[in-house]
N, C-alpha and C positions, 0 to 999 in steps of 0.2 A: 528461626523464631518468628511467633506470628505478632500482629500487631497485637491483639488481644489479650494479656497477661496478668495473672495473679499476682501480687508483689508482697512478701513478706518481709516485713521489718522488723529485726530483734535488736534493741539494744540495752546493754547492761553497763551498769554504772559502780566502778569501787571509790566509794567517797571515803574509809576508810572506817566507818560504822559497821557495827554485827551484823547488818542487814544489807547487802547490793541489791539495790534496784534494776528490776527488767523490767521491759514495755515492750509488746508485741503488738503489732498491727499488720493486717491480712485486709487487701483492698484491692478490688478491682485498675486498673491501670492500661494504659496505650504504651508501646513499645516500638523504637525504630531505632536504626543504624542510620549516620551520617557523617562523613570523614575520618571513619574509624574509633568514633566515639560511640557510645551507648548512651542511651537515654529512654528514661522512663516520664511518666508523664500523669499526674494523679491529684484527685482531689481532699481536702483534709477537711472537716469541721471539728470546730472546738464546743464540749459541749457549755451551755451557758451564752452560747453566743451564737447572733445569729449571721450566716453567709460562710462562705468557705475560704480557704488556704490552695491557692493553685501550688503543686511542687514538682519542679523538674528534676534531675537525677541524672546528669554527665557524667562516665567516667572510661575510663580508658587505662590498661596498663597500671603505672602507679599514681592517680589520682582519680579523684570524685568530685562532682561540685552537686551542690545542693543548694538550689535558687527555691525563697517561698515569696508568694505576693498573693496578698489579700490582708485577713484578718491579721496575719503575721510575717513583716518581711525580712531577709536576710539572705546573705549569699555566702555559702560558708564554703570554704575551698580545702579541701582535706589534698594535700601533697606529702607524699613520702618523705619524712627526715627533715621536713621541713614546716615551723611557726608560720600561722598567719590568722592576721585580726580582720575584724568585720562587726561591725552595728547588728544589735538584733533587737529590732522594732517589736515590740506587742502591744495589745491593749494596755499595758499596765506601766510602759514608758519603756524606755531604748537600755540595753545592756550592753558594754565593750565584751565580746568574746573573743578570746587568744585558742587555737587550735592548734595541736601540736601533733600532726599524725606521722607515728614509728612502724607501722605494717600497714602496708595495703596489699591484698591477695583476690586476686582475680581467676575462678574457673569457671569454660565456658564450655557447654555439653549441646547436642542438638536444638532441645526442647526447656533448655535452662542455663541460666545463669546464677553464679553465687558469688558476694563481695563480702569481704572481712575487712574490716578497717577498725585500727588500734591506735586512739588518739589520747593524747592528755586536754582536759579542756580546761580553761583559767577564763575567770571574771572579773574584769579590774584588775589586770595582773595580776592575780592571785591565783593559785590551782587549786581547782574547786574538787577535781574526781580523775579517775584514770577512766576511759570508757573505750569499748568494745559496741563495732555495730554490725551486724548480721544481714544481709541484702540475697532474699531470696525472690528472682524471677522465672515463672513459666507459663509457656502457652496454656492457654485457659482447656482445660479438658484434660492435661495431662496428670499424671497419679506423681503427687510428691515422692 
């Protein structure tokens, strides 16, 4: 894999409403291996506001971690079969999120990598949505 990578993020949300929500984001991104880990490395702006969101992207096997600092911080730790809470700072003041990720799937091909990750998310102790997230990387040139 090269440094250079396309990253597409899909994630969908069952809040239990006639409608799930998806969000798709396709962005430029840096790419490297170290200790066996993966890591992605990319910028985020929120629109309405001005300055960016740095985000990194660890993951390995059965977990992912997803650190943001900027406009918005938080470091969310997705492990297999396993709860875990974490502050998430925004402009619009701090939320307790509880993560509860049941699948993590990892395939990794020359020119690409793919992550799936099936979490429950909860707000205040509460479960807000079942979600599903989609994590598509690949060297910049290559045909999805």
């Amino acid at each position: 894999m090269t440094k250079d990578v396309l990253l597409a993020i899909k994630g969908l949300q069952f809040d239990g409403s006639e409608e799930d929500t998806e969000i798709e984001t396709v962005t430029a991104a840096e790419y490297y291996m170290r200790n066996n880990s993966h890591y992605v490395i990319y910028e985020e702006a929120f629109e309405g506001f001005e300055g960016t969101t740095k985000n990194v992207i660890k993951f390995k096997n059965n977990s992912l971690d997803l650190t943001k600092k900027g406009l918005v911080n938080v470091h969310m730790i997705f492990e297999e079969n396993k709860k875990n809470m974490t502050n998430y700072s925004t402009p619009y003041g701090d939320i307790l999120i509880g993560i509860d990720a049941r699948k993590i799937r990892m395939k990794e091909e020359e020119a690409k990598i793919y992550v799936d990750v099936e979490y429950a998310l909860e707000i205040n102790y509460e479960h807000l949505a079942d979600c599903h997230i989609s994590i598509g990387i690949q060297a910049k040139g290559e045909s999805v």
